[in-house]
C-alpha positions as CSV (number, residue, x, y, z in Angstrom):
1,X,104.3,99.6,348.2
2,X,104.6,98.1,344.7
3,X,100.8,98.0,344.1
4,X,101.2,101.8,344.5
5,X,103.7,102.0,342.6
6,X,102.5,100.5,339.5
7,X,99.1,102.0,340.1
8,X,101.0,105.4,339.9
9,X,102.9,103.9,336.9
10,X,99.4,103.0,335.6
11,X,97.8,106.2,335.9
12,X,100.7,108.1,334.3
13,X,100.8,106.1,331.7
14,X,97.0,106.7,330.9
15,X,97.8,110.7,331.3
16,X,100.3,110.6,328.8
17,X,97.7,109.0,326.2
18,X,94.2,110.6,326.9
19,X,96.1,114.1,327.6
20,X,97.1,114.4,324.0
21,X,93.7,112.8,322.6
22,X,91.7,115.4,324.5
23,X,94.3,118.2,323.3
24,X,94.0,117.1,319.8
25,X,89.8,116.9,320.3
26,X,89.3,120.5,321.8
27,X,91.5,121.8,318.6
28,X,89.6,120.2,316.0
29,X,86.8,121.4,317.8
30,X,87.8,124.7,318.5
31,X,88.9,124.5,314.6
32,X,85.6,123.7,313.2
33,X,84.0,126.1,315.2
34,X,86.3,128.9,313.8
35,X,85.4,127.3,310.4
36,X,81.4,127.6,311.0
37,X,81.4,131.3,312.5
38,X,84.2,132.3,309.4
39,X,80.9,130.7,306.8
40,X,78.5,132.5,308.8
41,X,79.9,135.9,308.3
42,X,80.4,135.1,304.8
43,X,77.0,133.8,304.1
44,X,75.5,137.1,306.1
45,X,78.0,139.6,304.5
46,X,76.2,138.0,301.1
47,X,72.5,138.7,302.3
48,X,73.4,142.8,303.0
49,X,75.2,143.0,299.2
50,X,71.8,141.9,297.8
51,X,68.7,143.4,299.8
52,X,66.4,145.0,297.9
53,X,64.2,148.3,298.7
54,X,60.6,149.3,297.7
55,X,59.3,152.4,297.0
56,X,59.1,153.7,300.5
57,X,62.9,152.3,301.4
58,X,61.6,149.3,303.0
59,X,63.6,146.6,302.4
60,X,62.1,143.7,300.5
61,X,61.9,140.2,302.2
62,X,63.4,137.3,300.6
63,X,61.1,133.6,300.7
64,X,62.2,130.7,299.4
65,X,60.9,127.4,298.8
66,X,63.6,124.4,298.5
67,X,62.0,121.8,296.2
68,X,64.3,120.4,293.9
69,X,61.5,118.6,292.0
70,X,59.5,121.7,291.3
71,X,58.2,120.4,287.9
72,X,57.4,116.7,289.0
73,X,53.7,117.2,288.7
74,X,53.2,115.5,292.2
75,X,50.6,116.4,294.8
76,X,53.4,117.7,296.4
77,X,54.2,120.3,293.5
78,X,50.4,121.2,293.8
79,X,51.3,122.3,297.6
80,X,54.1,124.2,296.3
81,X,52.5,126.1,293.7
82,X,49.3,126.9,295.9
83,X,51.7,127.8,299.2
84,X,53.5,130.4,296.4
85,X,50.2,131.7,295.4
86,X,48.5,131.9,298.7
87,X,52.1,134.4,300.3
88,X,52.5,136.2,296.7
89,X,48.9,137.6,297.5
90,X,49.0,138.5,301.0
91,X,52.8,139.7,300.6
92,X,52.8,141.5,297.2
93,X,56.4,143.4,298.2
94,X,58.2,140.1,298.8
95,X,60.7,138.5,296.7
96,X,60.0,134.7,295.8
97,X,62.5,132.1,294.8
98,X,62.5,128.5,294.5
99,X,65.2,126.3,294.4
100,X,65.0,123.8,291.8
101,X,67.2,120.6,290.6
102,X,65.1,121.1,287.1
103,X,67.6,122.8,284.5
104,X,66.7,120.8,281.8
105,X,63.5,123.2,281.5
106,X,63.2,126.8,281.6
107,X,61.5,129.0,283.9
108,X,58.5,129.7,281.2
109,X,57.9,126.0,281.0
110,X,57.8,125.1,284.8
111,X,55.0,127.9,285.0
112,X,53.2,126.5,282.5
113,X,53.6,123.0,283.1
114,X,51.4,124.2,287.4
115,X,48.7,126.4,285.4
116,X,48.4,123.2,282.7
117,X,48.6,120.2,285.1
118,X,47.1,122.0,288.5
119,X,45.3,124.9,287.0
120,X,47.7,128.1,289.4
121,X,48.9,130.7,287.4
122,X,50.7,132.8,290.2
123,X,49.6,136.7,291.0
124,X,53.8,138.0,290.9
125,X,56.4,136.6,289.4
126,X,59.0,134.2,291.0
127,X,62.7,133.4,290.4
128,X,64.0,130.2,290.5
129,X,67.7,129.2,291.0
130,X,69.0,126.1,289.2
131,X,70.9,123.6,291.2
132,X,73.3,121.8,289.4
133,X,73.8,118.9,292.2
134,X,70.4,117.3,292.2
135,X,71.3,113.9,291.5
136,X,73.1,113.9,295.1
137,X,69.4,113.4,296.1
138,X,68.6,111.1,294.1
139,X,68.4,107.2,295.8
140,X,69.8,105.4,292.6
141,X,72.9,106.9,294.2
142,X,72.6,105.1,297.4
143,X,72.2,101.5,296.6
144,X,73.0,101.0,301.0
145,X,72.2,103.3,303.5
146,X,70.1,105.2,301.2
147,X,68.2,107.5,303.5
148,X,71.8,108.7,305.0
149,X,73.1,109.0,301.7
150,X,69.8,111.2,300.7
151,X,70.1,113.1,303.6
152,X,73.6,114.1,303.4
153,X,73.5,114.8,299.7
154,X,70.9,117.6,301.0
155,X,72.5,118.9,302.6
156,X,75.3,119.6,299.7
157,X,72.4,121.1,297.6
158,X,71.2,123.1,300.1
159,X,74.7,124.7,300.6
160,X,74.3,125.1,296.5
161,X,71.1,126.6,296.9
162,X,72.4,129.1,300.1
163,X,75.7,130.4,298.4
164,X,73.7,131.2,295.8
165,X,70.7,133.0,297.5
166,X,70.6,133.8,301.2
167,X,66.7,134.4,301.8
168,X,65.1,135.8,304.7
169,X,62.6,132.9,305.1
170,X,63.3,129.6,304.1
171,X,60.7,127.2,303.9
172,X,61.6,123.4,302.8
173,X,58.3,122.1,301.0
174,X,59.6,119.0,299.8
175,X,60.5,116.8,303.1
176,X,64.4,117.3,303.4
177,X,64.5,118.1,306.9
178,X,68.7,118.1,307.2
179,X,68.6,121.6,305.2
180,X,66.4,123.1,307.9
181,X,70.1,123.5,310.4
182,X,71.9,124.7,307.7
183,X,69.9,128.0,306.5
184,X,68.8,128.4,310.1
185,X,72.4,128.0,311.8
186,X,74.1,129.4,309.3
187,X,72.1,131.5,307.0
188,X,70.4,133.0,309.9
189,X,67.5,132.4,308.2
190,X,63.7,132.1,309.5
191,X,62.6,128.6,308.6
192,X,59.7,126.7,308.3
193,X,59.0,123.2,306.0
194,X,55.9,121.4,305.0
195,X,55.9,117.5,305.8
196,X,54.5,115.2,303.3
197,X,55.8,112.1,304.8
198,X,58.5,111.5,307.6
199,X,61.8,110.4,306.0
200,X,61.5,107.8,308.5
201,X,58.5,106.5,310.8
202,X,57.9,104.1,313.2
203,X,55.6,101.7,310.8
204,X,59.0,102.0,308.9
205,X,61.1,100.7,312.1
206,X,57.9,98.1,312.6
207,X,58.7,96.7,309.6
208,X,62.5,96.1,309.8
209,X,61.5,94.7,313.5
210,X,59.2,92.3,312.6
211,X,61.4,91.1,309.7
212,X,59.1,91.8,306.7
213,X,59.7,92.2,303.6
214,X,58.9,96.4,301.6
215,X,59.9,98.3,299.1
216,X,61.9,99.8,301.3
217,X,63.2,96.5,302.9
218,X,64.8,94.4,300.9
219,X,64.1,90.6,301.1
220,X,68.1,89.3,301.4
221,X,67.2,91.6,304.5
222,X,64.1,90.9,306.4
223,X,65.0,87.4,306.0
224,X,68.5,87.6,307.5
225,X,68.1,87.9,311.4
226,X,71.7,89.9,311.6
227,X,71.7,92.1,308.9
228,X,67.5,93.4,310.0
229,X,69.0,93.8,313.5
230,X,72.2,96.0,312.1
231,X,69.5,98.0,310.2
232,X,67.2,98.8,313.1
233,X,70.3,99.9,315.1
234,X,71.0,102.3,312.0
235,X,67.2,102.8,311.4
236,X,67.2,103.9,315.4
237,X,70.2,106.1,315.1
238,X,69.5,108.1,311.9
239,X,65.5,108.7,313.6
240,X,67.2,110.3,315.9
241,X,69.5,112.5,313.8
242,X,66.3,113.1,312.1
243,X,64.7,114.3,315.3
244,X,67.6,117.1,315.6
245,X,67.1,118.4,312.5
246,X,63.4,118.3,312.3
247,X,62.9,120.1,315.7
248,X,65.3,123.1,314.4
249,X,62.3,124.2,312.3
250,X,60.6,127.5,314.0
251,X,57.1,126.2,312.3
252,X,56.1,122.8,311.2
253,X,53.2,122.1,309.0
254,X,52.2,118.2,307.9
255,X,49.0,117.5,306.1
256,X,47.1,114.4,307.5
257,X,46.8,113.1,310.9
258,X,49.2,110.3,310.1
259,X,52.1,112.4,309.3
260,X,50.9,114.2,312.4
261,X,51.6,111.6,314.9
262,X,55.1,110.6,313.4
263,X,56.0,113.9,313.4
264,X,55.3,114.4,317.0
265,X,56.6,111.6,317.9
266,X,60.1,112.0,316.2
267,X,60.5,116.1,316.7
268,X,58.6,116.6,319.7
269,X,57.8,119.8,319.1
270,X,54.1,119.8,319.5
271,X,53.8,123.8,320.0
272,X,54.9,124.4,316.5
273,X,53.4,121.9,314.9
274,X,50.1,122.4,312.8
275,X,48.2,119.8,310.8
276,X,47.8,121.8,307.3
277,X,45.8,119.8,304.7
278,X,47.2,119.6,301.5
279,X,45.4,122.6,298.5
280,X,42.5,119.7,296.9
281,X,41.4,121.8,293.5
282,X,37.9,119.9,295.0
283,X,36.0,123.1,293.0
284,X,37.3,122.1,289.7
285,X,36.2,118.5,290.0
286,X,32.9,119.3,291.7
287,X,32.2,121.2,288.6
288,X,32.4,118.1,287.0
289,X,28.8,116.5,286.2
290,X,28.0,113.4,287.4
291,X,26.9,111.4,284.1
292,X,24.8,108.4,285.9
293,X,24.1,107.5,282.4
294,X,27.8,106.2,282.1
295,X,28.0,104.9,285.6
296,X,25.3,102.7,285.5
297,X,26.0,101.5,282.1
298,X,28.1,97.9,281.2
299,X,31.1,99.3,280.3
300,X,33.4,100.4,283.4
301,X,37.0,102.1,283.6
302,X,39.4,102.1,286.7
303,X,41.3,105.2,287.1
304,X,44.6,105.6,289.2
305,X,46.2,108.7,289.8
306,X,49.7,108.9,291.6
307,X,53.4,109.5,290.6
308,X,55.2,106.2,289.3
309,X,57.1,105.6,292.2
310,X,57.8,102.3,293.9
311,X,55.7,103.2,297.0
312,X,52.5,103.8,294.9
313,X,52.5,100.1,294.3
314,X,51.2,100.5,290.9
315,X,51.9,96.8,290.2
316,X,49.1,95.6,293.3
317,X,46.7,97.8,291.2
318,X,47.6,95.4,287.7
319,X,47.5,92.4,289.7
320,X,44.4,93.0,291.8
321,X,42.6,94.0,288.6
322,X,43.7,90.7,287.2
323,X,41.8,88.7,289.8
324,X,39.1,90.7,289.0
325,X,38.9,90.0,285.3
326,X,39.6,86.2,286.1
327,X,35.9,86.7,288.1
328,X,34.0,88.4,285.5
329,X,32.4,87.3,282.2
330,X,32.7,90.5,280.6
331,X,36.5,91.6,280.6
332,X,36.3,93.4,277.3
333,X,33.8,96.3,279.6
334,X,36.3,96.5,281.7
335,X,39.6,98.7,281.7
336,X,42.2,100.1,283.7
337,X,43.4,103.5,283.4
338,X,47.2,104.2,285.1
339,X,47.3,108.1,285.7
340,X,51.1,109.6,286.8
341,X,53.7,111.8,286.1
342,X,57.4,110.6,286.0
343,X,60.7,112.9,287.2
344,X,63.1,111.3,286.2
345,X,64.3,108.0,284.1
346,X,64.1,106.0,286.9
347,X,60.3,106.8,287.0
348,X,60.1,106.0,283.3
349,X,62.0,102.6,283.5
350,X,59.3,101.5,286.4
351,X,56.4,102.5,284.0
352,X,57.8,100.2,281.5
353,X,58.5,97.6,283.9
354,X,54.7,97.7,285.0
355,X,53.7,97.4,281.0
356,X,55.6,94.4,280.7
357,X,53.6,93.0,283.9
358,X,50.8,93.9,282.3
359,X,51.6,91.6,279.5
360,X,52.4,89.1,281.2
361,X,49.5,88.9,283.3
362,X,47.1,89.3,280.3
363,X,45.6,92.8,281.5
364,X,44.6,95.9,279.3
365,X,45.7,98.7,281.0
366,X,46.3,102.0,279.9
367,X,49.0,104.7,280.9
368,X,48.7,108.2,280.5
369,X,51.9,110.1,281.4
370,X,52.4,113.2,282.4
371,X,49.2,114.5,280.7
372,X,47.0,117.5,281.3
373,X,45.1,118.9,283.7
374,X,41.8,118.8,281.1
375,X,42.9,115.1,280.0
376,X,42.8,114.3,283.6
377,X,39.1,115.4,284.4
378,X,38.2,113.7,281.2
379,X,39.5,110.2,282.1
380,X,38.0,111.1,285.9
381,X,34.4,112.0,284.6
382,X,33.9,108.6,282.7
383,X,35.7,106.5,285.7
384,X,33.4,104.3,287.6
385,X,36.2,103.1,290.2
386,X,39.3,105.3,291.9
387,X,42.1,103.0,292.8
388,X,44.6,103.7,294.9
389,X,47.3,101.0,296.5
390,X,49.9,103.1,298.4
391,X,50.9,101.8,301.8
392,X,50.5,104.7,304.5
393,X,49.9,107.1,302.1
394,X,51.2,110.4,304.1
395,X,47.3,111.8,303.0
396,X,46.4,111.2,299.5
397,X,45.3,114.2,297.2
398,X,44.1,111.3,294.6
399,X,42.3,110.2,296.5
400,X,41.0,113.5,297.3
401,X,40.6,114.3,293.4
402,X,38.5,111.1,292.7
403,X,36.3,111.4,295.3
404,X,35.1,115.1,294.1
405,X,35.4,114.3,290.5
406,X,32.2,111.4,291.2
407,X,34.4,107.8,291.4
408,X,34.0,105.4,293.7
409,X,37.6,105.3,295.7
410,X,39.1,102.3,296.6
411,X,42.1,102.9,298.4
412,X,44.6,101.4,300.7
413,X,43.5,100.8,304.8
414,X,46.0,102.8,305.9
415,X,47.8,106.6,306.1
416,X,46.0,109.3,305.1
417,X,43.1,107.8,303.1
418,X,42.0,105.4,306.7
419,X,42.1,108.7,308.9
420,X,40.9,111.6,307.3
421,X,39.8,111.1,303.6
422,X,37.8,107.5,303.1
423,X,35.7,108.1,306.3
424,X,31.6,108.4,307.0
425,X,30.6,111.5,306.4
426,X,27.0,112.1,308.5
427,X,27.0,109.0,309.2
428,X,27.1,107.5,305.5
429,X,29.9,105.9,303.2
430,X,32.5,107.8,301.3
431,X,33.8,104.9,299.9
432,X,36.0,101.4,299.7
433,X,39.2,100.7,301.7
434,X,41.3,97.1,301.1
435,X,45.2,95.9,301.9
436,X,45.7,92.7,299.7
437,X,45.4,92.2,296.4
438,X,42.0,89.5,297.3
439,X,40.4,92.3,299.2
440,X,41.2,94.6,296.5
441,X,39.8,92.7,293.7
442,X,36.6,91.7,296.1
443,X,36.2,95.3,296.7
444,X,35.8,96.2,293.2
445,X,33.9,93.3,292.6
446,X,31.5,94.7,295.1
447,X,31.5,98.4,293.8
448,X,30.8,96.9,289.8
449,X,28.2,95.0,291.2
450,X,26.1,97.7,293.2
451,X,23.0,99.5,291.3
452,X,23.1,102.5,289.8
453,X,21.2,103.9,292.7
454,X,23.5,102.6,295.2
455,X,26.8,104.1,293.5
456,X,25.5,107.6,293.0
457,X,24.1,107.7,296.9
458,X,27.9,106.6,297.7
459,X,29.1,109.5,295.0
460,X,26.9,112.2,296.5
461,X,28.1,111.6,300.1
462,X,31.7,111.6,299.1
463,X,31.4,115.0,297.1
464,X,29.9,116.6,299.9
465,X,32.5,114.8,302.2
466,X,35.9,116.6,300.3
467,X,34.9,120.4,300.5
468,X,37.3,120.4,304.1
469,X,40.1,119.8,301.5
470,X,39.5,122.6,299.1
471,X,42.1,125.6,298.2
472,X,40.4,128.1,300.6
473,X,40.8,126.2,303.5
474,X,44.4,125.4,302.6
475,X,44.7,129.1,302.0
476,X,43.9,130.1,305.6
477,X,45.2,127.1,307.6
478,X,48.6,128.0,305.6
479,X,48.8,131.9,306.3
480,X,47.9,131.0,310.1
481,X,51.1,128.6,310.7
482,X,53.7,130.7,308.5
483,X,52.6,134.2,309.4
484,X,54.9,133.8,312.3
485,X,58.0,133.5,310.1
486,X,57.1,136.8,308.4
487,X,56.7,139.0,312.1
């Protein structure tokens, strides 16, 4: 009897606490609930005091893109502008916005700055709304748990972005897949988003697992057996957060094979997801004439082109090209040529960070910032080599760009560039693929050492390799996955 009785003591006792925690749990529940049906009204009420007619009464559809980088330059700004250009001509009546983190420029000079560095001048105009919370984006913010951090600042600008314009179709062509609940859930909006790279991947859980050391994962890290196994329990968690968010997406375009595969492993949502390649201006540099004259002469330059961020791995390129030169006889015929925009100062500080390596290292290389579209076939049209060093490279639209402008590319085993770009074409090479900086500088060692005959055989194949990758087929691959959005 008085095991009975304390069991019935017991059980009271845990009553009296849980009964009050589940109280309190269903009213903060119940509370935010309120809360998110009370924004969605709001946010809806806001889309009817702003819809627009046409002639015939219709009422004009709102699209928006969400790239707060718009003016970066990136082969992910040449997406942008082409996806804009390819909807502004099959859907004239629409209204286009994009959201942009860029005040510091106006509206003029962003439009200018895609016909001068990608050659799109857009059919209709566009309005762009200026968000004045970018830098809760930016990962100098987040010196730990940067990817949540990123995230979650997102999410603040897209609210930003939302209050401020409440589209019909909403279309996140940058890669920040936690926006894609908010204007679906509650902006009610149609959404759709173009994957570049995943914010996270498996190689990227791979490499905290197996202790290594990345850009991405820092050495006091990878060599610390606790703290690599507290981030693959938070790497594990926030992939699957990820997964959420991604799958709320109606339609999900990526652009290489690689992003493919991490994208359907993470979202799992293989019905609506379409493998877009990225918009290659392959046209422009086929137009370019191959000057064999030049190639087979003594003299030789190296041409990268990529942003200046840390996972380009500009530095590999500086040091690679120094084992080269320590190889050759002739150095002074020799020259490397660093290609990229920058966004922001943190861009500009790692450009001047790879000048001092430079320096150090003893290596003439050149860097051309930020320059124009014509400066960029120029440099292309003398290059003998196309370098690129970027680690799973999502796809690789430099590479792309060298290949049809005539180089020789070079790029990194791996990504986008290993499964759809650098690969035989009839049967024959397209060009060079290395990991290290001794297979690198071997590699080129190899190209600068093949005849004149041999290089423009290799040239030829890769031209006639790229046209897959040109605008047109972009163009109709594109209006096939997001004309679902616009029924």
């Amino acid at each position: 009897m008085a095991g009975v009785f304390c069991l019935c003591r017991l059980l009271r006792l845990l009553r009296s606490l849980i009964m009050p925690g589940l109280v309190v749990s269903c009213s903060l529940c119940l509370l935010i609930f309120v809360i998110l049906c009370g924004l969605r009204l709001w946010i809806q009420r806001k889309k009817t005091q702003n819809v627009q007619v046409d002639k015939e009464g219709r009422r004009k559809p709102v699209v928006a893109f969400f790239h707060p980088y718009c003016n970066a330059g990136g082969g992910g700004e040449r997406v942008l502008w082409c996806a804009l250009r390819t909807l502004q001509k099959r859907y004239k009546d629409a209204i286009f916005v994009v959201y942009t983190g860029d005040k510091e420029v106006s509206e003029e000079q962003i439009l200018n700055g895609a016909l001068g560095r990608f050659n799109i001048k857009l059919p209709l105009p566009v309005q762009f709304i200026f968000l004045k919370r970018r830098g809760l984006v930016e990962a100098s913010l987040y010196p730990h748990f940067t990817l949540l951090g990123q995230s979650l600042g997102s999410i603040v600008l897209a609210w930003e972005a939302l209050v401020n314009c409440v589209p019909d179709i909403y279309i996140d062509s940058m890669g920040y897949a936690f926006t894609l609940p908010l204007f679906r859930y509650l902006g009610g909006c149609r959404v759709g988003c173009y994957v570049h790279y995943p914010t996270i991947s498996t190689d990227m859980l791979s490499v905290v697992r197996s202790q290594s050391a990345r850009f991405n994962n820092a050495a006091y890290i990878s060599n610390n057996p606790i703290l690599s196994r507290l981030k693959l329990i938070y790497y594990n968690l926030f992939a699957l957060l990820y997964g959420w968010v991604g799958s709320c997406s109606d339609i999900i375009m990526v652009n290489s094979t690689w992003t493919f595969n991490h994208i359907l492993h993470l979202w799992k949502c293989s019905a609506r997801t379409n493998t877009v390649y990225p918009p290659c201006d392959v046209q422009t540099f086929l137009d370019i004439k191959l000057n064999e004259e030049n190639q087979g002469g003594e003299e030789h330059s190296l041409v990268s082109i990529g942003q200046f961020r840390p996972e380009k791995d500009h530095s590999l390129q500086i040091r690679a090209f120094s084992k080269l030169l320590s190889k050759k006889t002739s150095v002074e015929k020799l020259k490397l040529i660093l290609i990229g925009g920058c966004r922001n100062k943190e861009d500009e500080d790692r450009v001047t960070e790879l000048k001092k390596l430079s320096l150090e290292l003893g290596v003439p290389v050149e860097f051309k910032v930020n320059i124009s579209f014509e400066e960029l076939k120029r440099h292309l049209s003398e290059a003998t080599i196309g370098l690129h060093t970027m680690w799973n490279e999502h796809f690789g639209i430099g590479v792309v760009e060298c290949m049809a402008a005539g180089t020789i590319i070079l790029a990194h085993d791996s990504g986008g560039p290993k499964m759809d770009i650098v690969i035989p074409y009839e049967g024959q090479k397209t060009g060079f693929l290395a990991d290290s900086e001794e297979s690198y500088a071997a590699a080129m060692d190899q190209i600068l050492s093949l005849t004149p005959e041999e290089r423009l055989a290799i040239r030829q194949n890769a031209r006639r390799s790229v046209t897959r990758f040109s605008d047109d087929e972009f163009e109709s691959n594109f209006l096939s996955a997001v004309e679902h959005l616009f029924i």
